[in-house]
PDB file with one MODEL, atoms N, CA, C and O in Angstrom:
MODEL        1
ATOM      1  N   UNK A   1      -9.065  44.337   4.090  1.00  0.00           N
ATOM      2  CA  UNK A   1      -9.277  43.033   4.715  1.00  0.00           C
ATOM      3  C   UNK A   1      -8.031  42.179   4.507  1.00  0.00           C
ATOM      4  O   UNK A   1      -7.460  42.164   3.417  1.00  0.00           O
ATOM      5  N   UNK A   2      -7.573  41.406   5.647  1.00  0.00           N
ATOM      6  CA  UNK A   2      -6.079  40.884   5.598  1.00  0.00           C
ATOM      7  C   UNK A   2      -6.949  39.111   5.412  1.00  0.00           C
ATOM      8  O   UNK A   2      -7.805  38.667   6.178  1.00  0.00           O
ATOM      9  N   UNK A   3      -6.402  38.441   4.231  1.00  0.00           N
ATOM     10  CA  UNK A   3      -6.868  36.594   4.199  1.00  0.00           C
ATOM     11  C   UNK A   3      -5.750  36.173   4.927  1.00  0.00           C
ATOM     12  O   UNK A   3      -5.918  35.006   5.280  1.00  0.00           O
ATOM     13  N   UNK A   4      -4.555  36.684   5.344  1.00  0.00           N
ATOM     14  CA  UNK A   4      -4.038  35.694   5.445  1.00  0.00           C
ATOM     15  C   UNK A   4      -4.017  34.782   6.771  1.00  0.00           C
ATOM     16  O   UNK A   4      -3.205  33.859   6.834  1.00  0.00           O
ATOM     17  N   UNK A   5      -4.875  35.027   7.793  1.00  0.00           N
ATOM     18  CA  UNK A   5      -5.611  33.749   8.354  1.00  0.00           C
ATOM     19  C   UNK A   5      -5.953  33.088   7.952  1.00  0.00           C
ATOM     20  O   UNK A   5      -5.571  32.002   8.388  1.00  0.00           O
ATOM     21  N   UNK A   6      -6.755  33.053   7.019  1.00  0.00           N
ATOM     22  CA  UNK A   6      -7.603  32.035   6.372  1.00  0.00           C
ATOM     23  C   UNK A   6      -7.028  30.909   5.441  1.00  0.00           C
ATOM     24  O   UNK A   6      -7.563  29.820   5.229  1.00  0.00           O
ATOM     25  N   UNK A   7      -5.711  31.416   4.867  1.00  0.00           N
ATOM     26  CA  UNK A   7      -4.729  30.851   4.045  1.00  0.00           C
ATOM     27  C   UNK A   7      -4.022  29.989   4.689  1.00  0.00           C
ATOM     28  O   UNK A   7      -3.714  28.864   4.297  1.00  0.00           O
ATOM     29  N   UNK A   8      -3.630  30.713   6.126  1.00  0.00           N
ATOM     30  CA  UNK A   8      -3.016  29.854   6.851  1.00  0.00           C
ATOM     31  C   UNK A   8      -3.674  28.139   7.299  1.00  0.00           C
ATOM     32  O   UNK A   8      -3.189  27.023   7.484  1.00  0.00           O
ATOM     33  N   UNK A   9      -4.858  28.691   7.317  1.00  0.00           N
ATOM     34  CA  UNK A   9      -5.917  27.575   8.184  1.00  0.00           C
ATOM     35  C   UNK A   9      -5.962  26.365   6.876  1.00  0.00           C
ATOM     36  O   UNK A   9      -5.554  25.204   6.889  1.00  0.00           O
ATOM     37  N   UNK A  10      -6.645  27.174   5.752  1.00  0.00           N
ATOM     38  CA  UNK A  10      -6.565  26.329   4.814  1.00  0.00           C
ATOM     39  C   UNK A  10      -5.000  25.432   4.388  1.00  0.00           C
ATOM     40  O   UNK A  10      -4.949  24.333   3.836  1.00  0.00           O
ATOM     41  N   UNK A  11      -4.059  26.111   4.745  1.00  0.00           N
ATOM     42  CA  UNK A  11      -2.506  25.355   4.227  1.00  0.00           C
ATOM     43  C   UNK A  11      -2.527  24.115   5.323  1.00  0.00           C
ATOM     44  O   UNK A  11      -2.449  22.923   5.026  1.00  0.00           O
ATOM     45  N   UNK A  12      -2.636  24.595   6.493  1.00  0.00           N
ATOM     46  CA  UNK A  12      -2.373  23.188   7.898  1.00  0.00           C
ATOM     47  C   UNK A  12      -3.518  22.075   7.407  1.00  0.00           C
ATOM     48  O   UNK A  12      -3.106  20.919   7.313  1.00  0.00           O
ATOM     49  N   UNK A  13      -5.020  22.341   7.065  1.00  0.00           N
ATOM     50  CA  UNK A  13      -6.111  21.173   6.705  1.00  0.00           C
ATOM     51  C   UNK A  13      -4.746  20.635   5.281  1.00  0.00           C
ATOM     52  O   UNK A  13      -4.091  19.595   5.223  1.00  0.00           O
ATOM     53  N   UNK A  14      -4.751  21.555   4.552  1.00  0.00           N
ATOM     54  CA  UNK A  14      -3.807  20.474   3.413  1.00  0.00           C
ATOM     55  C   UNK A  14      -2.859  19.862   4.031  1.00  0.00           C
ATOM     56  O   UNK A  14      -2.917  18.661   3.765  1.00  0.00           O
ATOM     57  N   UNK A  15      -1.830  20.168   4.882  1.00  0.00           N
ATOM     58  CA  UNK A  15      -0.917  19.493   5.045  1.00  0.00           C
ATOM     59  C   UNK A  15      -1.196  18.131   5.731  1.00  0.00           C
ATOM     60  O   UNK A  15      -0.579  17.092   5.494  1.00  0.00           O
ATOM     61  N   UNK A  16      -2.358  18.302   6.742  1.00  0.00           N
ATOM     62  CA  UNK A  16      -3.306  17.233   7.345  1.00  0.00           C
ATOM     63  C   UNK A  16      -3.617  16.084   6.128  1.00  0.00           C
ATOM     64  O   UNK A  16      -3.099  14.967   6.120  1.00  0.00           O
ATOM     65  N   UNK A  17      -4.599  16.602   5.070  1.00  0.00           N
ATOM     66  CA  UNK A  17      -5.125  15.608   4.740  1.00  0.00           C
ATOM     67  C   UNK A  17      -3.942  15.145   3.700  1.00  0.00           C
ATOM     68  O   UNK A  17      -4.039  14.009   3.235  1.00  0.00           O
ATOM     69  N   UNK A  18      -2.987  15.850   3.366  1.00  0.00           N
ATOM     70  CA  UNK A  18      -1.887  15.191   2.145  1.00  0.00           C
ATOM     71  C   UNK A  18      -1.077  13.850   3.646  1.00  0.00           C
ATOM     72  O   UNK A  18      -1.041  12.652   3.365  1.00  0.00           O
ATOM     73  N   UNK A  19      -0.583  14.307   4.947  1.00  0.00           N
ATOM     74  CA  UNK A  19      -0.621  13.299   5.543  1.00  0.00           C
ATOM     75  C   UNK A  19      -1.059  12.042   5.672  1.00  0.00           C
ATOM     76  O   UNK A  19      -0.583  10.912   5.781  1.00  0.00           O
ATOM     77  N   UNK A  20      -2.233  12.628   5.622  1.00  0.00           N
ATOM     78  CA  UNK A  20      -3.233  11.079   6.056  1.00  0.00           C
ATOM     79  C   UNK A  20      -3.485  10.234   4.529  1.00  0.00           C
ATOM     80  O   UNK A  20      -3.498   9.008   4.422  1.00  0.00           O
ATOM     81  N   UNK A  21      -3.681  11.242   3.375  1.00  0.00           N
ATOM     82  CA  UNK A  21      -3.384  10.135   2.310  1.00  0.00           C
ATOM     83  C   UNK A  21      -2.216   9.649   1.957  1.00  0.00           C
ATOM     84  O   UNK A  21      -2.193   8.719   1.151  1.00  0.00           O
ATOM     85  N   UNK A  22      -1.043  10.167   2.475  1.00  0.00           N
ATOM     86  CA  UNK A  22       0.038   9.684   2.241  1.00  0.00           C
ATOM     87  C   UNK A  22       0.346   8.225   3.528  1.00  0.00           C
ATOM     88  O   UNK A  22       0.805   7.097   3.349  1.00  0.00           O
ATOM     89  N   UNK A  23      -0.060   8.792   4.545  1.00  0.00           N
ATOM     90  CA  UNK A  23      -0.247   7.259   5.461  1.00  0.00           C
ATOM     91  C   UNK A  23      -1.331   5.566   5.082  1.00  0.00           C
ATOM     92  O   UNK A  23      -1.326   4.348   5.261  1.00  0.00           O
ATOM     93  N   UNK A  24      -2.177   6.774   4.420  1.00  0.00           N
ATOM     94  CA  UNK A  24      -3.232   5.366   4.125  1.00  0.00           C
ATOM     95  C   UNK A  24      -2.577   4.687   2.596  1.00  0.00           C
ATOM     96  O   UNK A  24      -2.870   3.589   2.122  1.00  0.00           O
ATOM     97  N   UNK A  25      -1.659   5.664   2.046  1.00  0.00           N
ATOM     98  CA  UNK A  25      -1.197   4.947   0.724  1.00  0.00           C
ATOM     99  C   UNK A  25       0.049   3.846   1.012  1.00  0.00           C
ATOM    100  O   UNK A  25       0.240   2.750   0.485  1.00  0.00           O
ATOM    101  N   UNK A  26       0.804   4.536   2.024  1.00  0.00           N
ATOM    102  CA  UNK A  26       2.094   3.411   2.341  1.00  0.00           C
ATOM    103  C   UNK A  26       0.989   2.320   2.916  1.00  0.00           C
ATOM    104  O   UNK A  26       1.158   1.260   2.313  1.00  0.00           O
ATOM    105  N   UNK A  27      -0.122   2.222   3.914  1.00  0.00           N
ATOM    106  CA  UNK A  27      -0.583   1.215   4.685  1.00  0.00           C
ATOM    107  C   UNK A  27      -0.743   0.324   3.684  1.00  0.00           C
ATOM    108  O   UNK A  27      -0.306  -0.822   3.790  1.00  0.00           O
ATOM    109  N   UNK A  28      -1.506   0.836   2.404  1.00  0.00           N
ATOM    110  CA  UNK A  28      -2.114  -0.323   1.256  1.00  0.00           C
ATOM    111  C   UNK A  28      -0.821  -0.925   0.671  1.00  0.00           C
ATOM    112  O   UNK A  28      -0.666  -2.122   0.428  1.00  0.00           O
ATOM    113  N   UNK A  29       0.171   0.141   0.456  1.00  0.00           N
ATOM    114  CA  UNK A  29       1.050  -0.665  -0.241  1.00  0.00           C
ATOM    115  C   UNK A  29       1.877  -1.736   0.818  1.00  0.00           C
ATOM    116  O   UNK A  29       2.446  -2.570   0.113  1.00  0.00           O
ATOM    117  N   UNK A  30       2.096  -1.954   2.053  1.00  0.00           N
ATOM    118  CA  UNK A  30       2.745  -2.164   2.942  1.00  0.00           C
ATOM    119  C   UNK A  30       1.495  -3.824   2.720  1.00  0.00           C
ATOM    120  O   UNK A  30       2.068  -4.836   2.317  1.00  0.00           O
ATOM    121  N   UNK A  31       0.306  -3.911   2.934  1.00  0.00           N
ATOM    122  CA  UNK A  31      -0.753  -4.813   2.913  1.00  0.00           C
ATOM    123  C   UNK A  31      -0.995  -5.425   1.680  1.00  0.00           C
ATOM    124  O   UNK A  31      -1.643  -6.469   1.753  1.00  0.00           O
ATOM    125  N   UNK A  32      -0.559  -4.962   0.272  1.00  0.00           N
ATOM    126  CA  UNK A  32      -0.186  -5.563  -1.052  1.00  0.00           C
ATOM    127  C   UNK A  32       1.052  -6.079  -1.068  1.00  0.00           C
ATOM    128  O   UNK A  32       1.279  -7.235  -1.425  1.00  0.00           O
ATOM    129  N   UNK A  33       1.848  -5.341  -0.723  1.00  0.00           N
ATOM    130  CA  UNK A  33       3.203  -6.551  -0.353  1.00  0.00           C
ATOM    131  C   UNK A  33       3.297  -7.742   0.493  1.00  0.00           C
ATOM    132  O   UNK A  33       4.165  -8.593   0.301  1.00  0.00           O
ATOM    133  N   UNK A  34       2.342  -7.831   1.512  1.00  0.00           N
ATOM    134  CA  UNK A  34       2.384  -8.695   2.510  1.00  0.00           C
ATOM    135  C   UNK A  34       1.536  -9.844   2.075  1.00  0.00           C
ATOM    136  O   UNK A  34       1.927 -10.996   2.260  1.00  0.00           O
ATOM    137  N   UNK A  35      -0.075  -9.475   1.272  1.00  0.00           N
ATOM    138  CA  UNK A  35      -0.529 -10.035   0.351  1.00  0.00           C
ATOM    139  C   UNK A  35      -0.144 -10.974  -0.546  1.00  0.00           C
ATOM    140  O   UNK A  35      -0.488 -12.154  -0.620  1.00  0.00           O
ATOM    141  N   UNK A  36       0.657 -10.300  -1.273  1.00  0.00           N
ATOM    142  CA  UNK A  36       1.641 -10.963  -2.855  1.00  0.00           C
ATOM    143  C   UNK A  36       2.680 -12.201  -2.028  1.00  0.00           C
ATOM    144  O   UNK A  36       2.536 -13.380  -2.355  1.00  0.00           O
ATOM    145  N   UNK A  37       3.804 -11.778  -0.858  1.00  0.00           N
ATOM    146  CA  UNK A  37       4.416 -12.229  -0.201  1.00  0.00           C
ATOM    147  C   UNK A  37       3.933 -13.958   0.042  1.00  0.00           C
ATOM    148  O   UNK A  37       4.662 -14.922  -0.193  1.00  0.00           O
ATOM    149  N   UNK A  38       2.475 -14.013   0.586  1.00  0.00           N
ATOM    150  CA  UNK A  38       1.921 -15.083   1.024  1.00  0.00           C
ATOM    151  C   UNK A  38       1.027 -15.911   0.053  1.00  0.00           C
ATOM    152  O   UNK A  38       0.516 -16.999   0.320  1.00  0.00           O
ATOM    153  N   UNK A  39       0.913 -15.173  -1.195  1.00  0.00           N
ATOM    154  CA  UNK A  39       0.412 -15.640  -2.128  1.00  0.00           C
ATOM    155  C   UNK A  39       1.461 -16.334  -2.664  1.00  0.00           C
ATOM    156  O   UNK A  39       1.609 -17.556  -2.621  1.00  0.00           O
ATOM    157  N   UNK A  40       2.186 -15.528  -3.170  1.00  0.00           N
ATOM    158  CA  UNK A  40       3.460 -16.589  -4.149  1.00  0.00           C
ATOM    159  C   UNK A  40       4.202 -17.855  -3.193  1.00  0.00           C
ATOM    160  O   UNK A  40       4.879 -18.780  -3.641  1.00  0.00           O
ATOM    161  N   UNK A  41       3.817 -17.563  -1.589  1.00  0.00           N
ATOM    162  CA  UNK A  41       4.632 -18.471  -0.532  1.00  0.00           C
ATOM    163  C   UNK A  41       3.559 -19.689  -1.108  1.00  0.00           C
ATOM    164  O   UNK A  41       4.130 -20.697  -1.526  1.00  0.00           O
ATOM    165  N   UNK A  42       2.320 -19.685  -1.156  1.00  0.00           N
ATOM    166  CA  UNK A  42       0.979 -20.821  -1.228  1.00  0.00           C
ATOM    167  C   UNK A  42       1.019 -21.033  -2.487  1.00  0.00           C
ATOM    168  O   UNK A  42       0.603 -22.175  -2.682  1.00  0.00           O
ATOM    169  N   UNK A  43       1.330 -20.485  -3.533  1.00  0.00           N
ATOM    170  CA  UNK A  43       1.226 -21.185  -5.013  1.00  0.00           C
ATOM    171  C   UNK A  43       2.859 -22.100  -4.877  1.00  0.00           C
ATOM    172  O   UNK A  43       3.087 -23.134  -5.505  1.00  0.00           O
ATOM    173  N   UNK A  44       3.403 -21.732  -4.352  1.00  0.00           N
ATOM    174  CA  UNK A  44       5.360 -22.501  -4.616  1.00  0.00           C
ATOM    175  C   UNK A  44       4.947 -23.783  -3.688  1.00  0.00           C
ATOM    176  O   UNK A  44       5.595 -24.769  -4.038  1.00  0.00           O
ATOM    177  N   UNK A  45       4.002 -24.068  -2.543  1.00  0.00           N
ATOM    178  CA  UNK A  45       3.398 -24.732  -2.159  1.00  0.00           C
ATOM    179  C   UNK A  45       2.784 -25.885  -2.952  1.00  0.00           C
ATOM    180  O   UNK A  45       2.855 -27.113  -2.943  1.00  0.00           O
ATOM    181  N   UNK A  46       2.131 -24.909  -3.659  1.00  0.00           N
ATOM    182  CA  UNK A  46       0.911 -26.130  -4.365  1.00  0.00           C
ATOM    183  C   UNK A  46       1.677 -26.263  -6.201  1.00  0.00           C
ATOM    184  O   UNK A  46       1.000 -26.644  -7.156  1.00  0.00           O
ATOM    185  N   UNK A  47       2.839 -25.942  -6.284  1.00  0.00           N
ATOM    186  CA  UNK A  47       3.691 -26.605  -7.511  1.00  0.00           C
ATOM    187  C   UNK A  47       4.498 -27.642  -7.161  1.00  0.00           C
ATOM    188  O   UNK A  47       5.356 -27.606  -6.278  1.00  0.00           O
ATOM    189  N   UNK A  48       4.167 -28.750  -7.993  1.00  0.00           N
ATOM    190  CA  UNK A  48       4.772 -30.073  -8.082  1.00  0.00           C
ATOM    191  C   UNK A  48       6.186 -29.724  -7.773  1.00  0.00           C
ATOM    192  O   UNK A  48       6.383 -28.513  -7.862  1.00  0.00           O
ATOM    193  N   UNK A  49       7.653 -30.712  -7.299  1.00  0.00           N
ATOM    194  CA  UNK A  49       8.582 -30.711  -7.305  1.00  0.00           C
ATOM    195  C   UNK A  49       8.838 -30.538  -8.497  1.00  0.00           C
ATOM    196  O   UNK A  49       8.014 -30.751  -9.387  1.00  0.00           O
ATOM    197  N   UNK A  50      10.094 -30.100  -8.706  1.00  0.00           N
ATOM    198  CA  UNK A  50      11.126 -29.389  -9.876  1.00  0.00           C
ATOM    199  C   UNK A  50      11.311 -30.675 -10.598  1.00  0.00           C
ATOM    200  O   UNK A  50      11.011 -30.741 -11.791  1.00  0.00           O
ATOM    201  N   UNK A  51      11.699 -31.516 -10.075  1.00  0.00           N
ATOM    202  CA  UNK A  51      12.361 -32.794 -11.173  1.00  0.00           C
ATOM    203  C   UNK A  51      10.890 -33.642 -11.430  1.00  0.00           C
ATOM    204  O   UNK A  51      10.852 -34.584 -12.222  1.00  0.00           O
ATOM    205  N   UNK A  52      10.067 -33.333 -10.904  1.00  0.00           N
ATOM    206  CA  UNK A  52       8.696 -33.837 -11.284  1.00  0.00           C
ATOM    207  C   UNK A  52       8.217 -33.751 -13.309  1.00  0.00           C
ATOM    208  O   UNK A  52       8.037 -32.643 -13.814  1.00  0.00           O
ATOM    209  N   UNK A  53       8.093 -35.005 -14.141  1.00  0.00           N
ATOM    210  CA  UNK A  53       7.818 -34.984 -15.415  1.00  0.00           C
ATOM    211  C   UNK A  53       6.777 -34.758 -15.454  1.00  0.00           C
ATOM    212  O   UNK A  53       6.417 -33.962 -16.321  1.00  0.00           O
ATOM    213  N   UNK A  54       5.797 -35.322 -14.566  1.00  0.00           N
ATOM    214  CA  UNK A  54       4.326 -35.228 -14.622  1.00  0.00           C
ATOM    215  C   UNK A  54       3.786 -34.221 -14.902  1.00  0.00           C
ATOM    216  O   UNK A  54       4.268 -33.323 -14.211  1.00  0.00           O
ATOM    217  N   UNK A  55       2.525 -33.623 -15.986  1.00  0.00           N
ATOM    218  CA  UNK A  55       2.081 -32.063 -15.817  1.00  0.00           C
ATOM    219  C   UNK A  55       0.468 -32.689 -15.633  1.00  0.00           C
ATOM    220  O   UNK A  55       0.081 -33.812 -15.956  1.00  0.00           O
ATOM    221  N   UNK A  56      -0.227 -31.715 -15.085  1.00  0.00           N
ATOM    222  CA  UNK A  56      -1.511 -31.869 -14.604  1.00  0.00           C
ATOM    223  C   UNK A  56      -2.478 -31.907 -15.902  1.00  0.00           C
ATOM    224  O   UNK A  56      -3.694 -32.039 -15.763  1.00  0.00           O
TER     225      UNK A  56
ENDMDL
END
């Protein structure tokens, strides 16, 4: 009996799904950067001016 069809079939599903988790991992990290980006833009926002003595 020859597997190596079956090896084959099974190697292309891996290469598939190592794809697709490798796409959905850049997407998150790509959406945590963009995240953080607009976060630190809205906190530099809501900090008093620099020469400001006053603290809350």
């Amino acid at each position: 009996m020859n597997y190596a069809p079956q090896f084959g079939v099974l190697a292309v599903l891996y290469v598939l799904v190592m794809a697709a988790l490798t796409g959905l991992a850049i997407y998150v990290l790509i959406l945590v950067i963009t995240f953080l980006r607009l976060r630190i833009a809205e906190m530099r926002r809501a900090a008093p001016p620099a020469g400001d003595s006053r603290r809350p």
